[in-house]
N, C-alpha and C positions, 0 to 999 in steps of 0.2 A: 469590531466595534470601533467607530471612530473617535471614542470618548475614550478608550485604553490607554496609558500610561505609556508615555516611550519609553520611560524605565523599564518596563517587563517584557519588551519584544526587540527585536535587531533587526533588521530588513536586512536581506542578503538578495543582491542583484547575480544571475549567474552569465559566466562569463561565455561568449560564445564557441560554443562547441569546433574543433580545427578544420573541421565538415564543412560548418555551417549549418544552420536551421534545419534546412530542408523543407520541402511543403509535401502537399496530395497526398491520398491514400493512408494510411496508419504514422504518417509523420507526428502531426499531433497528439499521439499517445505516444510518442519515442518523446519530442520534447517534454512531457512531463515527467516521466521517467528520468530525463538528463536533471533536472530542476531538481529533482527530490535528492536523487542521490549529490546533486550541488550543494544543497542544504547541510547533509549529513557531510559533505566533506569541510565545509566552514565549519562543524564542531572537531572534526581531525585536525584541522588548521589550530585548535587554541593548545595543542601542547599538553602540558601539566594542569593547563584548567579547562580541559574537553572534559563534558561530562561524561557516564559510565556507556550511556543509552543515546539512542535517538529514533524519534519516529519518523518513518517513511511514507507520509501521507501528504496528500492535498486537497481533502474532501470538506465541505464545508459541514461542522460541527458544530453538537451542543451538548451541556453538560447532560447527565441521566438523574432522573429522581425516583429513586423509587416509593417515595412515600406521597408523589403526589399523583393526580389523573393528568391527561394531556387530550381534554376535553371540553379545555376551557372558550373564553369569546375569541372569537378569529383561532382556536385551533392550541389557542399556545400553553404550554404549561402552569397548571395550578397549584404546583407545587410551593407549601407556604417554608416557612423559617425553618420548623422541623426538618422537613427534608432536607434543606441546605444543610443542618449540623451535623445530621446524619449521614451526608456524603462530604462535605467540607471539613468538619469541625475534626478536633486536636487529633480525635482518635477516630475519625472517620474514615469511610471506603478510602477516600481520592489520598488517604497516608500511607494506604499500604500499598498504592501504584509499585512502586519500587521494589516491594518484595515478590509483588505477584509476577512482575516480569522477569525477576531474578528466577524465582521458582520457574516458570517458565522455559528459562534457558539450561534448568537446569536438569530437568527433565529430556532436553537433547528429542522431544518429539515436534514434530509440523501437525497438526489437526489436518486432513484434507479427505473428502469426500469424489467418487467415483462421480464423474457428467454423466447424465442420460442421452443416448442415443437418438432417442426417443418425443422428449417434451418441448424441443424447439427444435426449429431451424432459423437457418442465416441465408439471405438468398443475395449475392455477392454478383450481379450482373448479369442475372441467368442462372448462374453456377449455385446450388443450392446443396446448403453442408448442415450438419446437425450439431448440435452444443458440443456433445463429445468431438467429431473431427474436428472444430472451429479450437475449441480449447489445448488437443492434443498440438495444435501446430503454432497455440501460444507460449504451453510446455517445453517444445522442442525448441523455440526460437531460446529462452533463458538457456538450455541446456546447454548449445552449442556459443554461447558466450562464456560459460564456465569452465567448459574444459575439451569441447571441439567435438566435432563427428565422428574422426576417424580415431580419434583419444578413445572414446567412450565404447566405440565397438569392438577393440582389444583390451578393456580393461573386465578385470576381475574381483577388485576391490569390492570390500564391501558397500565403500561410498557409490560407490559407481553402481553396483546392484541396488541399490535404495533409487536412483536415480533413473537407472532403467525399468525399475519396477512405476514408479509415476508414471513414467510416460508410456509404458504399454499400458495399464491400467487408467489415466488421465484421471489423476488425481488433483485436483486441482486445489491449492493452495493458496493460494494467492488473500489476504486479507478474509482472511477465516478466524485468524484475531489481532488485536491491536496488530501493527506492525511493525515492531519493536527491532532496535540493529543496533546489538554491541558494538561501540564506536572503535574500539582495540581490533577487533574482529572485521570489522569495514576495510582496514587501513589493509590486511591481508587479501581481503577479496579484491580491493582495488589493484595489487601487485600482482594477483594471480590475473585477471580477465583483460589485463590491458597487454598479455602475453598469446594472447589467444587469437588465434586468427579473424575471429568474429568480434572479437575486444576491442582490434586495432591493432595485435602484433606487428610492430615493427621496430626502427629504431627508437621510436619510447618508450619501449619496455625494457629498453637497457642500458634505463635509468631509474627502473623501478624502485621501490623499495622507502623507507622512510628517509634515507639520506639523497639520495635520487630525487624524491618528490617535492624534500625541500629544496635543495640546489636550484630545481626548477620551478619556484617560486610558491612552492605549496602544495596541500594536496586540491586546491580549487582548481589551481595551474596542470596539475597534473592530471585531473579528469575529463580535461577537454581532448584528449587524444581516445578516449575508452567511447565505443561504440556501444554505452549501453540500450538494453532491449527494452520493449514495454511490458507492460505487469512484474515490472524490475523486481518485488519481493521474492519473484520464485527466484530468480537468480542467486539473491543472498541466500535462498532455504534450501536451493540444492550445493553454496558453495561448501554452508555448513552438515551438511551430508554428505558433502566428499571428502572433507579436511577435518571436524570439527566432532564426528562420530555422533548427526542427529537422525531420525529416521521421519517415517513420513507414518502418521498415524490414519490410517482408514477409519474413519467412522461415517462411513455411511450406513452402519446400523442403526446409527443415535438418528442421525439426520433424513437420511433419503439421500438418493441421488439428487444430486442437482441438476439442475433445470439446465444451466449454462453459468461460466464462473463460480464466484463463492456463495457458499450453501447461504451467506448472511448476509448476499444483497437480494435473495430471491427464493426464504425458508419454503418449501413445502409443509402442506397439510400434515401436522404430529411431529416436525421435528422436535427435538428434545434441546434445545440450546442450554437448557439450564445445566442439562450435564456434564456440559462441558466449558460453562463459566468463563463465557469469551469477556474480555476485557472491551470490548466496542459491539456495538449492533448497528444493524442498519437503519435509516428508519422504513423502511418495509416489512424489516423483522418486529421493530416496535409495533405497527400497526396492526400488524397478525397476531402479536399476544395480547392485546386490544380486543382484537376481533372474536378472539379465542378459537382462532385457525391453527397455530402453533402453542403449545401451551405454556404458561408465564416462565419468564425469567428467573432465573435465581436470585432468592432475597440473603443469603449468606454470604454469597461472593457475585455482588450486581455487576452489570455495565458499568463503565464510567462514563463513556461517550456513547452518542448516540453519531453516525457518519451520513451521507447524506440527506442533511435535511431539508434541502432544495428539492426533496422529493416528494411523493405524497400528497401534491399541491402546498406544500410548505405550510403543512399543517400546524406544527408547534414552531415556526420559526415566520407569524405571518410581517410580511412587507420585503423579506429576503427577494423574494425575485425580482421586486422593482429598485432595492439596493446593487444589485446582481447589473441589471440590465443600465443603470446610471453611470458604473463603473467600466461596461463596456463601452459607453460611450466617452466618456472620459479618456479611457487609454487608446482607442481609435481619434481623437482630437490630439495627443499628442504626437503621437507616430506620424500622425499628417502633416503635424506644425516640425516633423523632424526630415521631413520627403522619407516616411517609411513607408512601403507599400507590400509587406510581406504579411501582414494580416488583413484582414478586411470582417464584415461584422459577421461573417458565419464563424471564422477559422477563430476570431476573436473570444470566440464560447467557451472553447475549448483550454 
């Protein structure tokens, strides 16, 4: 919103990776990746005043109402005053964020659901792969940035069998709920994966560590040498299943297989979300309990967010894509007025 208060936001620019960008093929999902976990390392950068949490997102958002319809003119939410006190006010949902992700962590489970085989393919230049292998080898890429190939084929650990159990099973995790990263917790995983051959194991790793990563001017400074992967959550969800004692809950009873990634960018027919009281939905899941494809949400413990809602034809979010497509071009007039020529208006989407 460009009426938002600059009191209530920080803009954090990330610093470029020792790489560099990189382009073509799956780059574009590595940079956003690099960016997110950029973000979460500016709240490890504040010290004594980071706060507990941070989310790992960059999908364009809107709050959730459940007491209103989202049927309204141009699509958008009819949600009147009620609704807002009931998810905003003193003792509303949006006050127990805090405890429910506390509860959350404290539980020590991932929610993730089996890919089907079956209900998609990806056809990659000819080469034609099914949701399951497609997924299985976005699994394996987080895997071997946490603790290595030949690490993981000689270990016996429990973390370790949690971890090989996803990935023979291709359970796919990844933004199945909010995306929540204990920022204490971060600051470990950043010292473990930046030791790892697929992390970037080298001589920066041995300066790891929070005395390390200050010396070296931060932990912003310090993440530019970590080779992080894309669908970076599993990453943190299998660190904390190796080190951290979480496991990986199957529910693809509740759910169904999923079609391809997370059950809650693409529910099938009956899944049960309320069961499982995810803290975000997608807006494709909204539209299906809408539709009454997937059956309604939980009104005891709702959504908060609703994640992309540039989808659906931006049905409760109408003028977003023509704000969307302004701003592309604005940041393509600047790069040009800088002789930047590493985006251009496809790559720029992204």
């Amino acid at each position: 919103d460009p009426g938002l208060s600059h009191d209530l936001w920080t803009p954090v620019v990330a610093l470029e990776p020792e790489r560099g960008w990189g382009h073509g093929g799956s780059m574009s999902q590595v940079i956003a990746a690099y960016k997110k976990w950029h973000g979460i390392a500016r709240m490890m950068d504040q010290g004594s005043d980071a706060p507990e949490y941070g989310l790992l997102l960059d999908s364009e958002l809107a709050l959730f109402e459940p007491s209103g319809g989202y049927a309204g003119t141009g699509g958008a939410s009819v949600a009147g005053a009620a609704g807002s006190a009931e998810m905003c006010g003193q003792d509303g949902f949006w006050s127990r964020l805090l405890d429910r992700i506390r509860a959350a962590e404290a539980s020590k489970l991932w929610p993730a659901a089996r890919v089907s085989s079956t209900l998609t393919t990806y056809n990659f230049g000819g080469k034609v792969r099914s949701g399951k292998d497609y997924d299985r080898t976005l699994i394996a890429e987080n895997i071997w940035l946490v603790i290595g190939q030949a690490h993981l084929a000689k270990c016996q650990e429990p973390g370790c069998l949690q971890i090989k159990r996803q990935h023979q099973d291709v359970l796919f995790s990844w933004w199945t709920d909010l995306p929540w990263v204990n920022v204490g917790v971060a600051k470990r995983f950043f010292e473990t994966v930046a030791k790892t051959p697929n992390g970037g194991g080298d001589s920066s790793s041995s300066s790891s560590g929070p005395a390390g990563a200050a010396a070296a001017g931060g932990w912003r400074a310090f993440a530019r040498s970590i080779r992080f992967t894309r669908f970076e959550y599993m990453a943190y969800q299998q660190y904390c299943a190796l080190r951290e004692g979480f496991r990986f809950w199957d529910v693809t009873n509740i759910t169904g297989e999923a079609k391809w990634g997370s059950y809650l960018e693409d529910p099938q027919p009956g899944a049960r979300l309320a069961d499982l009281r995810p803290m975000w939905v997608s807006m494709e899941a909204l539209s299906r309990t809408i539709s009454g494809t997937i059956p309604p949400l939980s009104k005891e413990a709702p959504p908060l967010l609703i994640f992309h809602v540039d989808h659906e034809a931006c049905r409760i979010a109408p003028g977003l894509d023509v704000e969307k497509r302004l701003w592309e071009k604005l940041l393509l007039e600047l790069l040009a007025k800088q002789g930047r020529t590493d985006f251009n208006k496809d790559s720029i989407k992204l």
